[in-house]
N, C-alpha and C positions, 0 to 999 in steps of 0.2 A: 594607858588610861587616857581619858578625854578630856579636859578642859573645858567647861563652859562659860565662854565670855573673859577668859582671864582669870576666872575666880578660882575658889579653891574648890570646886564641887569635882566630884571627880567620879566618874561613869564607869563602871567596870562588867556587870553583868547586863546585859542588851537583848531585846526581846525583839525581833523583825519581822513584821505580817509585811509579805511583800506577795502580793500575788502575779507577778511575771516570772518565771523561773529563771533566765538566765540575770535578771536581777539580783533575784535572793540568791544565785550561787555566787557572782559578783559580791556583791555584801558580804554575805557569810565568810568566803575566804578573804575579802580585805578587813573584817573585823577579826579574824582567826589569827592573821600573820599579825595583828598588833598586838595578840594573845588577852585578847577581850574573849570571855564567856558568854557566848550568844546561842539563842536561839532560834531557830527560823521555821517559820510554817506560810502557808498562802491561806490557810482558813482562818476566818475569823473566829471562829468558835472552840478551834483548837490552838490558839494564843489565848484566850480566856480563860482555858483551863490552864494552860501552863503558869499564867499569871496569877491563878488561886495557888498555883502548888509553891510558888516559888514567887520572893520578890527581887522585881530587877529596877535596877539605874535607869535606865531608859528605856524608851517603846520607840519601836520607830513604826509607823501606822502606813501604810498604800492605802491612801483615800478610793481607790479602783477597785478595792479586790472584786474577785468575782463570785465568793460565796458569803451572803449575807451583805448587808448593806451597814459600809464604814461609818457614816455617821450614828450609828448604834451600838455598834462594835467601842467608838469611842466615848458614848454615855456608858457603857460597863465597863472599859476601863479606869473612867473616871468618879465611879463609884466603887470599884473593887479598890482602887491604891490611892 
């Protein structure tokens, strides 16, 4: 589990739009060995759907991706949840 700031918020399913791949494998396996439920994709619009199917603890967003443009990506995340 993750900690945020000390508090008692505790993060355990994690949703990852990384669009570098040796990124998102990085990630996925260092959130995998702390036995965090995550998901990874590089599209933005298939983290969207994931996020309608399923709610997570945290998003973690690549402002870069290269399909569809992040700061849009992050107005639908922030109306979906």
């Amino acid at each position: 589990m993750i900690e945020a700031g000390g508090s008692n918020v505790v993060y355990e399913k994690i949703l990852v739009l990384q669009g570098e791949p040796k990124m998102r494998r990085y990630m996925g396996s260092f959130l995998q060995n702390g036995k965090y439920q995550c998901t990874l994709t590089d599209k933005g619009r298939t983290g969207l759907s994931a996020l309608r199917e399923k709610q997570y603890d945290l998003i973690v967003l690549d402002m870069m991706l290269k399909e569809g443009d992040s700061l849009e990506i992050l107005k639908e995340i922030r109306s979906i949840s």
